[in-house]
C-alpha positions in Angstrom: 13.8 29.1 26.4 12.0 27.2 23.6 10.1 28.9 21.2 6.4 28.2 20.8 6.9 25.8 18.0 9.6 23.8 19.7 7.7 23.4 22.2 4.8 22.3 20.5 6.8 19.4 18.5 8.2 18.4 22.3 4.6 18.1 23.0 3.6 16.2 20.0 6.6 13.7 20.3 5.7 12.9 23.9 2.4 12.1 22.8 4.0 9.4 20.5 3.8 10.9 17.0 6.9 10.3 15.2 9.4 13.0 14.2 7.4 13.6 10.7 4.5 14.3 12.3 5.2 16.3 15.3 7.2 18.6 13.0 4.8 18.9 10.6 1.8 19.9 13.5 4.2 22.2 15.0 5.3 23.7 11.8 1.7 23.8 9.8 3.9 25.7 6.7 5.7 22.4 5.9 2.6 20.3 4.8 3.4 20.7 1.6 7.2 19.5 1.8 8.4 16.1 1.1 9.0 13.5 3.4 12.6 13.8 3.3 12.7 17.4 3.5 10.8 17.4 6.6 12.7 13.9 8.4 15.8 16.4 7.8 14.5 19.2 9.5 12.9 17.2 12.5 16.5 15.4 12.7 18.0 18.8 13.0 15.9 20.0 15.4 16.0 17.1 18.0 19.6 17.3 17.9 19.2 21.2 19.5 20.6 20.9 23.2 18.0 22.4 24.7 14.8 20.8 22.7 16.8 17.3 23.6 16.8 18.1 26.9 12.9 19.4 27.1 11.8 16.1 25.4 14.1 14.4 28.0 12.1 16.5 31.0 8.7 15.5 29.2 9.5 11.7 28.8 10.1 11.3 32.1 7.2 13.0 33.5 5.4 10.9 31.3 7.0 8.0 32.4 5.9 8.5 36.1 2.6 9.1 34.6 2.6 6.1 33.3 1.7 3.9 36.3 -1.7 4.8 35.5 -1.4 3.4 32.4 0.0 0.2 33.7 -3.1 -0.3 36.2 -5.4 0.7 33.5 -3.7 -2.4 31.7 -3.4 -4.9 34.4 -7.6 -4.2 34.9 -8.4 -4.6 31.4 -5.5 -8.5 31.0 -7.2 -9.4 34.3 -11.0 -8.9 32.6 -9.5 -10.9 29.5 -8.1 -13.6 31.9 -11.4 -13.9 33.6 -13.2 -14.6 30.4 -10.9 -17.2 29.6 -11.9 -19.2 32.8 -15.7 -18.1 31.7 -14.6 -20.0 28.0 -12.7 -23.3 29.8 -15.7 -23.9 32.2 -18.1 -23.8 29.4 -15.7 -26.4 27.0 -16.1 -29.7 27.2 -14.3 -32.2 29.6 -11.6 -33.1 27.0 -10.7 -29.6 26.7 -11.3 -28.1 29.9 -7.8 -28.8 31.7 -5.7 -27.4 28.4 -8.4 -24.2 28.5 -8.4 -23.5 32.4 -4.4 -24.2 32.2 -3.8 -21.1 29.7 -5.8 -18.9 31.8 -4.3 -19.9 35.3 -0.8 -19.1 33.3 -2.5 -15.7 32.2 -3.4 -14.9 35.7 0.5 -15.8 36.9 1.7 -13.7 34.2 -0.2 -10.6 35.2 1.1 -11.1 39.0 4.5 -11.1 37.8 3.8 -7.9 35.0 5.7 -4.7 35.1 8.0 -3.3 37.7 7.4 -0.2 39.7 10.2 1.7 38.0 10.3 2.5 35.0 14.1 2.1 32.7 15.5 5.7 32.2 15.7 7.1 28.7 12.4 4.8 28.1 10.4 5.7 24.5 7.3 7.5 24.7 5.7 4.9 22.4 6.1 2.2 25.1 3.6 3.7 27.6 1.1 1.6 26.1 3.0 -1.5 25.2 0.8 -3.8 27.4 -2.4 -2.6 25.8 -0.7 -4.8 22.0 0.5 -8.1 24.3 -1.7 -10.8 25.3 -1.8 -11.7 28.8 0.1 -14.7 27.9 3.5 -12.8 26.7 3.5 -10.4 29.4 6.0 -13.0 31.4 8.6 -13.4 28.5 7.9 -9.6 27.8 9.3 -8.7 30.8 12.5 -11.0 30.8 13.2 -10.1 27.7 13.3 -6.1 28.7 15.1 -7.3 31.6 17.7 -9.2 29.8 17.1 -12.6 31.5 16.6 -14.3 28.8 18.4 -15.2 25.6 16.1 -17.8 23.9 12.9 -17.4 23.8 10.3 -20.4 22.4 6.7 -19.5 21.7 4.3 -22.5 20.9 1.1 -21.9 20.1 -2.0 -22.9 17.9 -4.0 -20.6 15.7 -4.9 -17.2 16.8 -2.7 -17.5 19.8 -0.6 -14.5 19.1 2.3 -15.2 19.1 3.6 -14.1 15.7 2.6 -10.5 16.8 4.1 -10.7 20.2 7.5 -11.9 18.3 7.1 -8.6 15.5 6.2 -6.3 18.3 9.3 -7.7 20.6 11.9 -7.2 17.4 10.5 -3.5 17.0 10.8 -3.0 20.5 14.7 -4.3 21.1 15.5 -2.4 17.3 13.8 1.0 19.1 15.6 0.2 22.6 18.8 -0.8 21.1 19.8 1.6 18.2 23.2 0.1 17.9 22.0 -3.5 16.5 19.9 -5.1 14.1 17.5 -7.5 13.4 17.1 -10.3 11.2 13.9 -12.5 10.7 14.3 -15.6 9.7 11.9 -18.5 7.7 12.7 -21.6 6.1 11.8 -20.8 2.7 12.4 -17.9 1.4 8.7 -17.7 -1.0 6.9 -17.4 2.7 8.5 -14.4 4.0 6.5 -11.2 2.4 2.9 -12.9 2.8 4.1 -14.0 6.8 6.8 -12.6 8.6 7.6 -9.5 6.6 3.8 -8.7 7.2 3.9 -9.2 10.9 6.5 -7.0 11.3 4.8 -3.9 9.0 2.0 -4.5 11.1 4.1 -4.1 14.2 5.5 -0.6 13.3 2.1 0.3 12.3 0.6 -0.5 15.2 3.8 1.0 17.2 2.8 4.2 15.9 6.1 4.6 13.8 5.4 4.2 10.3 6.9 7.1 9.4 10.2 6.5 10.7 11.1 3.9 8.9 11.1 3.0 5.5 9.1 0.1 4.2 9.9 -1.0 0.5 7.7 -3.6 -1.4 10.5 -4.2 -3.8 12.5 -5.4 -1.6 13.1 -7.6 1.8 14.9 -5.0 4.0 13.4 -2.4 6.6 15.5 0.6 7.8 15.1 3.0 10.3 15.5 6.3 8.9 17.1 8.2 12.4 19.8 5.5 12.5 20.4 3.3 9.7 19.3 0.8 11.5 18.3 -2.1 9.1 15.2 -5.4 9.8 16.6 -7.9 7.6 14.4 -11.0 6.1 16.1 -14.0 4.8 15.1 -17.6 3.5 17.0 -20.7 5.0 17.1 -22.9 2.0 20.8 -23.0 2.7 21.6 -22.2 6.3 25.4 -21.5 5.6 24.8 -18.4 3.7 23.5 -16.8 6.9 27.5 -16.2 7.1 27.4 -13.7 4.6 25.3 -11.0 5.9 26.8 -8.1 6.6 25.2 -5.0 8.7 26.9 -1.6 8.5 27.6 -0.9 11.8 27.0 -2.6 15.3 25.6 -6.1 15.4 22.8 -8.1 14.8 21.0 -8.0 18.1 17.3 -9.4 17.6 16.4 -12.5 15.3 13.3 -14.4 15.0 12.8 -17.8 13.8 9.3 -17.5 12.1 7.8 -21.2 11.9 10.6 -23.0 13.6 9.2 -26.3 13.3 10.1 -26.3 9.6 13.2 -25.9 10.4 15.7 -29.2 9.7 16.3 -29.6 13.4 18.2 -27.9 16.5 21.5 -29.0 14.5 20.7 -26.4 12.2 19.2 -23.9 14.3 22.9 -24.3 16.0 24.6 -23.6 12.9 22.6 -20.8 12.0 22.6 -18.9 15.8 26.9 -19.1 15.6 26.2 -16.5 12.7 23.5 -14.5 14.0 25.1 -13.7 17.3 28.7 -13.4 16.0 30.2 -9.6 17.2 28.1 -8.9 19.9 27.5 -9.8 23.9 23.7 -8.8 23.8 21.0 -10.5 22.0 17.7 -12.5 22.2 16.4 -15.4 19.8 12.8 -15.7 19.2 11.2 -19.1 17.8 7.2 -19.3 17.0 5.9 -22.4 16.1 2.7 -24.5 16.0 3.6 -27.3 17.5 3.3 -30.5 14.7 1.2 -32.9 14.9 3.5 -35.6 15.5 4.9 -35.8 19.5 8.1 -37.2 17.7 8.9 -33.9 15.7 12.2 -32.7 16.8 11.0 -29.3 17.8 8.4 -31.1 20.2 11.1 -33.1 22.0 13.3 -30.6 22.0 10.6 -27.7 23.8 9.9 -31.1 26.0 13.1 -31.6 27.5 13.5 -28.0 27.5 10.5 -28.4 30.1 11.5 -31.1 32.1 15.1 -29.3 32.8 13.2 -26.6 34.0 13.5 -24.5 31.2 10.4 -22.4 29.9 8.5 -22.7 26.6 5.5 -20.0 26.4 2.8 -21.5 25.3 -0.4 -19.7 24.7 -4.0 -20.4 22.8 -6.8 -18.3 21.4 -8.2 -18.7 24.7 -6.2 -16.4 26.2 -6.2 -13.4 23.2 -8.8 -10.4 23.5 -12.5 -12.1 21.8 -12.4 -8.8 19.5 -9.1 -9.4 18.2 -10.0 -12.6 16.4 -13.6 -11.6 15.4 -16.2 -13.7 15.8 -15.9 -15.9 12.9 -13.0 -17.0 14.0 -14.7 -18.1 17.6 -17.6 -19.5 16.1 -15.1 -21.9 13.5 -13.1 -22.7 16.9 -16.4 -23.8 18.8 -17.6 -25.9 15.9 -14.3 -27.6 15.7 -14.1 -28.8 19.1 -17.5 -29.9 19.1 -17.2 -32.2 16.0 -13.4 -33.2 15.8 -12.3 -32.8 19.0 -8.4 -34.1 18.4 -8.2 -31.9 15.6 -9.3 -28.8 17.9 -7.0 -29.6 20.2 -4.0 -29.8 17.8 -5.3 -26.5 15.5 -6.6 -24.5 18.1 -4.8 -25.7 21.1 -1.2 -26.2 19.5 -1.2 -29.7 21.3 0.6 -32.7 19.7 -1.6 -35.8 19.1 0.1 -37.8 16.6 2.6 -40.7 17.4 5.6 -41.3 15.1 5.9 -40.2 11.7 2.9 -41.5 10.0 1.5 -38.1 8.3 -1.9 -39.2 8.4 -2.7 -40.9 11.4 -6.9 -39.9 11.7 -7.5 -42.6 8.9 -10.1 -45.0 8.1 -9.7 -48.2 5.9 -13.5 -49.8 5.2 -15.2 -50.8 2.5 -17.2 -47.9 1.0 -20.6 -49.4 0.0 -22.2 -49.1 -3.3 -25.5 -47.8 -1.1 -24.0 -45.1 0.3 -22.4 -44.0 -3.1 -25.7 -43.3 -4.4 -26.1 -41.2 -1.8 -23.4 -38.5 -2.3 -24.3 -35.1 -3.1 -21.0 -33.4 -2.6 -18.4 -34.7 -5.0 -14.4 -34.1 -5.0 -12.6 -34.4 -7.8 -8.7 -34.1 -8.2 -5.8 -34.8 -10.3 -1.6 -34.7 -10.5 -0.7 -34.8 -13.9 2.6 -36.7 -14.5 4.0 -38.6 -17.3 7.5 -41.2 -16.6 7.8 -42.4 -14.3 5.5 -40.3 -12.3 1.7 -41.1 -13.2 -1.2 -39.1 -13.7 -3.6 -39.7 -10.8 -6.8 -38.9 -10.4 -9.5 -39.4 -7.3 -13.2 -38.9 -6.4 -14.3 -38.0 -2.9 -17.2 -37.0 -1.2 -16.5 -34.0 1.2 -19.3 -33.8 4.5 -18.1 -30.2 6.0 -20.1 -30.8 8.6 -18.4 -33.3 10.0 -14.8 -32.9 8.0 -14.8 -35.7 6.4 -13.6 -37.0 3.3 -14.6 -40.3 1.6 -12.3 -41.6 -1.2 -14.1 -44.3 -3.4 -12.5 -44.0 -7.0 -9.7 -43.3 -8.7 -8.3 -43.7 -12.1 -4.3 -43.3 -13.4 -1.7 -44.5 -15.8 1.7 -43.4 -17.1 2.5 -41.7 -20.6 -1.4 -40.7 -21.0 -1.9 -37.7 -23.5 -4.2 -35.1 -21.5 -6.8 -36.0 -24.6 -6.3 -39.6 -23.3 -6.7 -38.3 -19.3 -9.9 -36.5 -20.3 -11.6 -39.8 -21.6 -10.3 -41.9 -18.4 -12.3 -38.8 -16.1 -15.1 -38.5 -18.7 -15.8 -42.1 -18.1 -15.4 -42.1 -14.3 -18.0 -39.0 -14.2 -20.3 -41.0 -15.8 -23.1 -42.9 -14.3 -27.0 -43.1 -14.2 -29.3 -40.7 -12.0 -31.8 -42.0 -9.5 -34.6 -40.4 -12.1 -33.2 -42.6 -14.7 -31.3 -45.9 -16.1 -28.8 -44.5 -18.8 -25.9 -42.9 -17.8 -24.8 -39.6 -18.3 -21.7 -37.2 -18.1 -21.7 -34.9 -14.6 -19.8 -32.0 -15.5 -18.1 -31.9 -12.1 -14.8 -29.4 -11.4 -12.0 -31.4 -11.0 -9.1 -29.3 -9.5 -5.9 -29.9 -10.9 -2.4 -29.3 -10.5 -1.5 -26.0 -11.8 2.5 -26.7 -12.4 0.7 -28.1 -16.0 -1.5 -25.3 -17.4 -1.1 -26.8 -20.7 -2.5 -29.9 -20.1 -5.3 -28.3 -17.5 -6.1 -26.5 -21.4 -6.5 -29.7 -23.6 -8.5 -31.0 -21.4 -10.6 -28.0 -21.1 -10.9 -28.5 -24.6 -12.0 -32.3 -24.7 -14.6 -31.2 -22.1 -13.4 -31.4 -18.7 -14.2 -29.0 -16.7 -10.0 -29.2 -15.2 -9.3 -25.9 -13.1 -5.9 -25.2 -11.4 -6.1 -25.5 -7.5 -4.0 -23.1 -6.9 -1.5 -24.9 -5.2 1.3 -22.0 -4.2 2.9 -22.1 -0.6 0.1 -24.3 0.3 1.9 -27.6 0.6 2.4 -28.2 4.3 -0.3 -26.2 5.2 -2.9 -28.5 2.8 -0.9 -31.8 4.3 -1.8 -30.4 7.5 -5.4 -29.6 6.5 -5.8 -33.4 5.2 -4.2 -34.9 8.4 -6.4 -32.8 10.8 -9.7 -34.4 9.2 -11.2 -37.5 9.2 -10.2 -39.5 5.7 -12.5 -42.6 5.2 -10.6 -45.0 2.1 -12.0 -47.8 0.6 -8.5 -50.3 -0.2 -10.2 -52.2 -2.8 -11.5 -49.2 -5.0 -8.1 -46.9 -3.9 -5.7 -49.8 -3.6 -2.7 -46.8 -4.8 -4.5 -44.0 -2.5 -4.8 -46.7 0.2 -0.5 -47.9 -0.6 0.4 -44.1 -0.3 -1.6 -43.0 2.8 -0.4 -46.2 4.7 3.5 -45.2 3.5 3.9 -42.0 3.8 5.6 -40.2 6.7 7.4 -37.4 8.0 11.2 -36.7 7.0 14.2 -37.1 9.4 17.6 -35.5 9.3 20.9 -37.2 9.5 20.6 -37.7 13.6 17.4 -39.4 13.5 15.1 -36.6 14.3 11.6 -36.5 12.9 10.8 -33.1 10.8 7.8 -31.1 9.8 8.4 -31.4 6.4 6.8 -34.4 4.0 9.7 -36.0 1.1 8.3 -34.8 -1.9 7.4 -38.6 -4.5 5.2 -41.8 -3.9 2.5 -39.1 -2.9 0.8 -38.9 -6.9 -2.6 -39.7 -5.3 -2.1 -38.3 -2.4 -1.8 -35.3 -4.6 -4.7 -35.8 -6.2 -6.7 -36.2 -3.4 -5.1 -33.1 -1.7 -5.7 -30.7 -5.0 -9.7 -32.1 -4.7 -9.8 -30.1 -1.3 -7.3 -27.3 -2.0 -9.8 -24.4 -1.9 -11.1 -25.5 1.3 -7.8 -25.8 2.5 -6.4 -22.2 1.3 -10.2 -20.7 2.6 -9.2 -22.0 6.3 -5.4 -20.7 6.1 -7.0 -17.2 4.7 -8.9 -17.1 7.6 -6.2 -17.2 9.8 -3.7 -15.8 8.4 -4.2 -12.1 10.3 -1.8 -10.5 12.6 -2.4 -12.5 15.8 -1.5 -15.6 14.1 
C-alpha cells in the first residue's frame, strides 16, 4: 500500500505536473528546498517498485480516458477547418483555390487523425497533444509516432506553424525516446537563440515540462534532468564539423533543419544527415522552410520532384492555424496584403513561389520619375553604405507609400575615398531644395539611416549636421532582401543609373552543381544597400511582428 503522500504525487504526475511539482504538492514541507534537493527526492521516489507501478496503473487508466480527449480535439480542428473554408470563400479569386486547398488538406488530415489505441507506456503529458498541433500537422504527427516516416519537409508562409509543430515534435521523440538526442540545426550560427533555440523553450513550456529540464541562457545546450538527455543547437557555417559532436550515451535520434532553404543545397544536407544519423537505426529529420521566392531555388525543385514521385511535402498557411493564435493584427496585416499586393500575399502569407530564375528582384519598375510628382512627396527615404576603396559610399532618396508598398527611388549621390565631413556636404546638398511656400532653398533635416558596421563615421557626420542614425542592420540581411523583393520598387535609370545597374544585376547564388540558393553574394549591391538601410525599420517592424511561436 502507498501512503497518503505517495499517492498524492501519483495523482499529481498523472495530471501532468512534472516531478518538481507533484513532489512538492504532495510534500507541502519541501517548499522551501532547492530545486535540486527536491528533483533528487522525486527521482528517488519514482524509482520505488510500487509507486512505479501505481503511476503505471494511473497512466493507463488515463490513457483509456483519453478518447474523450481525442473527440473533444477532432470537434474543436474540425470547427477551425470550417472557418478556413468560411476565410477561402470570402478571398478573392486569385487566392481562393491556394485558401480552399489548405482547408480540404485540414479536413483529410483530421479523417486520418489518431488511432483507436493508444501506445503502451504513453506520457501523461501527451493526452492533450492535439490541442498544440494545427490541423494541418496532424498527418505527419501521426507518421512520425508511427515511425513511417524518416524525412519530414514542412513548407509554409508566415504564421503557418510550422516551426512550433517541428519544436513540439523534437520534445515529443526526446520524451518518447529517452535513449537519443536531438540536435537543431540553422545555417548560421548568430540566428539560433532569437529562432530555433526559442521555439524549442517555448515547446517545453507549453509541454508542461519546464521543470525537468534545464534551460541555460549562457549557453546552446538543453538537458533533461531524469536522463541526461541533451537538445543540442549548432550553426552550419561549416557543415563538416557536424562530425565532431559527440553525445554521452545513445544516439542522436531527432534533428531539425530550422530554415532549410538557406541551406547551400541537398548536397549539403547529404553531407550533414551521414553525421546526424551515424550509430543508430531510428531517427526522423525535420526541415521548415518558407519556400523562396524564386521557383528555381534548389529547395523548391527539390520538394517539387519530391511531389511528383509521390512523395509528401506538408505544406500549411495561416489559413489553416487557430484565428486566436496569431491575433488579430496579424489577420488584419494578412487581409491588407492580399488586397493591395496580391503576388506578394501569396509568396509571404501563402509560402508560394512566384519568382522565375535568379533575378532577386523581379517586382521592378524602370520609368522615368517626373519632376511633378517629386514635388509631390511627403514621405521621404533616405539611406546610405559607407565605403571607401574600392567599395563606394552610396547614398539614395526614396519616397515610401505604405499604403500601397511601394518605393520610389529618384536620387542618389556617391564617390570613393570621401571623408564622412565630405559625405555630409554631398547629403546636405541633396536635402536641399525650395518649399512650395517659397523660392530659396533650404536644408530638410531628414533621418537618413545608415549602416551601422561605421559608427564612427555615422558620428562625424552627426557632427557636420546630418541627422545619420544606424539602421540597425543585425541578422536582417535576407530577411530585408526579402522585404525589398516582396514590394513594389519604382527606379528612375536616368537619376539612379548605379541603383538601376545593380537592381538589373543582381541575383541569387548557386552552388558548385548549378542549383540556385536563398542566399544573395555579398558586393556590387553598395546601392542596393543604401536603399535597403532607407527601409530597414520597416523591414525589422514586419519580421518583429512575426517572429512569435507559430512562425
Amino acid at each position: 500500500m502507498l501512503t497518503p503522500k505517495q499517492e498524492a504525487y501519483c495523482l499529481a504526475r498523472t495530471r501532468g505536473l512534472s516531478q518538481r511539482q507533484a513532489y512538492r504538492e504532495a510534500y507541502p514541507h519541501t517548499s522551501s528546498w532547492g530545486k535540486n534537493s527536491v528533483d533528487v527526492a522525486a527521482s528517488r521516489l519514482e524509482s520505488d517498485a510500487k509507486v512505479a507501478l501505481r503511476l503505471r496503473e494511473l497512466r493507463e487508466a488515463a490513457a483509456r480516458e483519453a478518447k474523450i480527449t481525442r473527440a473533444q480535439v477532432i470537434d474543436r480542428l474540425a470547427d477551425l477547418a470550417e472557418d478556413a473554408f468560411e476565410r477561402a470563400q470570402d478571398a478573392t479569386p486569385l487566392t481562393y483555390a491556394a485558401a480552399s486547398g489548405a482547408a480540404i488538406r485540414s479536413h483529410e488530415a483530421l479523417l486520418k487523425w489518431l488511432p483507436e489505441d493508444e501506445p503502451e507506456g504513453r506520457p501523461a503529458f501527451v493526452a492533450d497533444f492535439g490541442l498544440l498541433v494545427a490541423p494541418s500537422f496532424l498527418e505527419p504527427h501521426r507518421l512520425i509516432a508511427r515511425g513511417e516516416i524518416t524525412d519530414v519537409w514542412l513548407a509554409g508562409g508566415r504564421g503557418s506553424m510550422k516551426s512550433s509543430f517541428a519544436a513540439l515534435e523534437l520534445v515529443n521523440w526526446i520524451e518518447r525516446n529517452p535513449d537519443q538526442h536531438g540536435l537543431v540545426l540553422m545555417r548560421y550560427k548568430n540566428s539560433l537563440r532569437d529562432s530555433a533555440y526559442a521555439q524549442v523553450v517555448w515547446a517545453i513550456d507549453m509541454l508542461g515540462l519546464s521543470d525537468e529540464y534545464d534551460l541555460p541562457e549562457s549557453t546552446l545546450r538543453i538537458r533533461k534532468k531524469s536522463t541526461g538527455q541533451l537538445i543540442l543547437f549548432r550553426g552550419c557555417d561549416n557543415p563538416k564539423k557536424i562530425k565532431s559532436i559527440k553525445v554521452p550515451f545513445g544516439h542522436i535520434g531527432v534533428g531539425w533543419f530550422e530554415e532549410a532553404d538557406m541551406f547551400r543545397g541537398m548536397a549539403e544536407i547529404r553531407m550533414i544527415n551521414q553525421s546526424l544519423t551515424r550509430g543508430g537505426s531510428e531517427f526522423v529529420r525535420i526541415y521548415s522552410f518558407n519556400p523562396p521566392r524564386s521557383k528555381m531555388c534548389w529547395v523548391n525543385e527539390h520538394c517539387a520532384e519530391m511531389e511528383s514521385r509521390g512523395e509528401r511535402v506538408f505544406r500549411s498557411t495561416y489559413l489553416e492555424a487557430p484565428r486566436e493564435w496569431l491575433g488579430e493584427q496579424f489577420i488584419a496585416d494578412a487581409e491588407h496584403l492580399r488586397d493591395t499586393d496580391p503576388q506578394a500575399y501569396e509568396h509571404e502569407y501563402l509560402g508560394i513561389p512566384v519568382g522565375l530564375g535568379g533575378n532577386v528582384f523581379d517586382n521592378v519598375v524602370f520609368r522615368e520619375v517626373t519632376g511633378e510628382e517629386i514635388s509631390a512627396f511627403d514621405n521621404i527615404r533616405c539611406g546610405q553604405d559607407f565605403g571607401w576603396w574600392p567599395d563606394p559610399w552610396a547614398f539614395t532618396m526614396g519616397e515610401w507609400r505604405q499604403a500601397s508598398r511601394t518605393l520610389i527611388s529618384f536620387a542618389e549621390e556617391g564617390g570613393n575615398k570621401l571623408q564622412p565631413d565630405e559625405q555630409a556636404q554631398k547629403i546636405a546638398a541633396m536635402l536641399t531644395w525650395a518649399d512650395e511656400a517659397g523660392d530659396e532653398p533650404e536644408y530638410h533635416y531628414l533621418t537618413v539611416r545608415s549602416d551601422d558596421a561605421n559608427p564612427t563615421a555615422i558620428a562625424a557626420q552627426k557632427a557636420a549636421g546630418v541627422k545619420a542614425v544606424a539602421a540597425q542592420k543585425g541578422n536582417m540581411r535576407m530577411a530585408s532582401y526579402e522585404f525589398m523583393a516582396s514590394i513594389e520598387w519604382i527606379i528612375d535609370p536616368s537619376r539612379c543609373p548605379r541603383l538601376a545597374k545593380e537592381v538589373r544585376q543582381m541575383e541569387y547564388e548557386q552552388n558548385a552543381d548549378g542549383e540556385w540558393l536563398n542566399s544573395i553574394p555579398d558586393g556590387n549591391d553598395h546601392w542596393v544597400d543604401a536603399a535597403r538601410y532607407s527601409l530597414m525599420d520597416i523591414a525589422r517592424r514586419g519580421k518583429r511582428a512575426y517572429a512569435t511561436p507559430g512562425e
